[in-house]
One Martini backbone bead per residue (centre of mass of N, CA, C, O) as a GRO file, in nm:
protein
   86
    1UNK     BB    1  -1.416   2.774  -1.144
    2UNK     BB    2  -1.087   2.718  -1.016
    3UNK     BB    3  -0.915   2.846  -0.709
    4UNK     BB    4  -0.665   2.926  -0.582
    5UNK     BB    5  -0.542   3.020  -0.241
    6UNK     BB    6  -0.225   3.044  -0.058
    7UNK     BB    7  -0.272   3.377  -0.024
    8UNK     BB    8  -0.297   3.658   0.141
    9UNK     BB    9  -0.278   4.031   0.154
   10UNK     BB   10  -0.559   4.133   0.179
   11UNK     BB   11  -0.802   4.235   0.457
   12UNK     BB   12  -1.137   4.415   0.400
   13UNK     BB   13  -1.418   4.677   0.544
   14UNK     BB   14  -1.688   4.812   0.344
   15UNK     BB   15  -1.997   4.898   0.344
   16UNK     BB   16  -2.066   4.536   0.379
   17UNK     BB   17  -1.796   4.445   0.332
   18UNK     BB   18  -1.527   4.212   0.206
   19UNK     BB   19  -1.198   4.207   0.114
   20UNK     BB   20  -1.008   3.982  -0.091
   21UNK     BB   21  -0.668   3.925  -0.167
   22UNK     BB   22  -0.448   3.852  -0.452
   23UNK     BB   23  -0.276   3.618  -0.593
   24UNK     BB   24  -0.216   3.480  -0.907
   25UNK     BB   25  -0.009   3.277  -1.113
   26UNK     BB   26  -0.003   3.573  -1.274
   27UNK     BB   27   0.056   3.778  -1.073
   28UNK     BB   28  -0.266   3.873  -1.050
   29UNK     BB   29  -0.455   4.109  -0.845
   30UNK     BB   30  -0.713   3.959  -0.659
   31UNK     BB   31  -1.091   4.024  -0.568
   32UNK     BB   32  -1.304   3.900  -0.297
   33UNK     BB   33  -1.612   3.999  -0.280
   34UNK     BB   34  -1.823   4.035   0.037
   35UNK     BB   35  -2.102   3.996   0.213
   36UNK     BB   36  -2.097   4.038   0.537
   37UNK     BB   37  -2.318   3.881   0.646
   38UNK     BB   38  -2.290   3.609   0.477
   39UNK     BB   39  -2.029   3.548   0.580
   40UNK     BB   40  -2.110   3.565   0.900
   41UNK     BB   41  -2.311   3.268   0.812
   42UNK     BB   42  -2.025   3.121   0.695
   43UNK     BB   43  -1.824   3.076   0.941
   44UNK     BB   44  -1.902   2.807   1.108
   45UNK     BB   45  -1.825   2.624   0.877
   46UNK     BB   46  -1.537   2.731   0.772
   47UNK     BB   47  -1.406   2.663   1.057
   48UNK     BB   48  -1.484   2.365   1.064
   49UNK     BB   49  -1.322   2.296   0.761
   50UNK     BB   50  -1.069   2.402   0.805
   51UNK     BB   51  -0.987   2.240   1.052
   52UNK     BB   52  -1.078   1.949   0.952
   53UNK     BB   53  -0.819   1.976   0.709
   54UNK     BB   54  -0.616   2.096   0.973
   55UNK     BB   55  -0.590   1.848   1.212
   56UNK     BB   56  -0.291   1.772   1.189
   57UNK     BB   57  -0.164   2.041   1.254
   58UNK     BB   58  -0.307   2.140   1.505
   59UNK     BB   59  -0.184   1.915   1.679
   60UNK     BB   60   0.045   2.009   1.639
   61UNK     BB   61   0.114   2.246   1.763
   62UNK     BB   62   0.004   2.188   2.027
   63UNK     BB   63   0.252   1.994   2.094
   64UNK     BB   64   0.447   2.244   2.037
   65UNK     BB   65   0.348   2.383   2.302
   66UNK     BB   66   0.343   2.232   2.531
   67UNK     BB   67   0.672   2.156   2.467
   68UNK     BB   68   0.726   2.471   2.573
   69UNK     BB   69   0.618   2.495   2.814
   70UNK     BB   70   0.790   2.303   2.965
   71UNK     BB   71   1.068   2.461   2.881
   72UNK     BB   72   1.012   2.658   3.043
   73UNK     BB   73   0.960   2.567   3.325
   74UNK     BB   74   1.225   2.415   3.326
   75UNK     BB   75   1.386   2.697   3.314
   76UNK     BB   76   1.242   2.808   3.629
   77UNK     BB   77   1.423   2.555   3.773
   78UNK     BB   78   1.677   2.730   3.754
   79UNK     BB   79   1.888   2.852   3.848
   80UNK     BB   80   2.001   3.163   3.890
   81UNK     BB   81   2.334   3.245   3.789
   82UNK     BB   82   2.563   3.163   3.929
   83UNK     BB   83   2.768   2.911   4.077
   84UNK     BB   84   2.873   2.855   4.362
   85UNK     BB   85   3.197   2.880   4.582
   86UNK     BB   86   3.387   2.615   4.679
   0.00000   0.00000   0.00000
C-alpha cells in the first residue's frame, strides 16, 4: 500500500516512540507510529534522500537568502533620516 502525505499535523515523542499524524485523501486522521531508535538510525537516509530529492528547491531558497542578505546590506548603505537641506 502506498500512502502520500502531503503535510503533517501533529509529531511527537512519548516513551521510545515517535508518531506522526496527518490527513489522508479521505480526510481521515492517521497516526503513524515509530520506533524512535529505529527513526534515529534511519535518519541520515532519510535526510539524504529528501534533500536529495528537493536539490533544486534547496539552491532557489538559497539564491533567495543570498539575495535578501545583498538587499539588505544595501539597505544598511543608505543614509538614514532626511535628506539635508540644499
Amino acid at each position: 500500500m502506498e500512502i502520500y502525505i502531503d503535510r503533517t499535523h501533529t509529531i511527537s515523542g512519548y516513551h521510545g516512540d515517535v508518531t506522526i499524524e496527518f490527513y489522508n485523501e479521505d480526510n481521515n486522521n492517521v497516526q503513524l507510529v515509530f520506533n524512535a531508535w529505529e527513526l534515529l538510525k534511519d535518519l541520515p537516509a532519510i535526510f539524504r534522500m529528501a534533500s536529495q530529492a528537493h536539490q533544486g528547491e534547496i539552491e532557489w531558497q538559497k539564491s533567495q537568502y543570498r539575495k535578501l542578505a545583498e538587499e539588505i546590506k544595501e539597505e544598511f548603505k543608505r543614509p538614514v533620516g532626511r535628506p539635508p537641506k540644499e
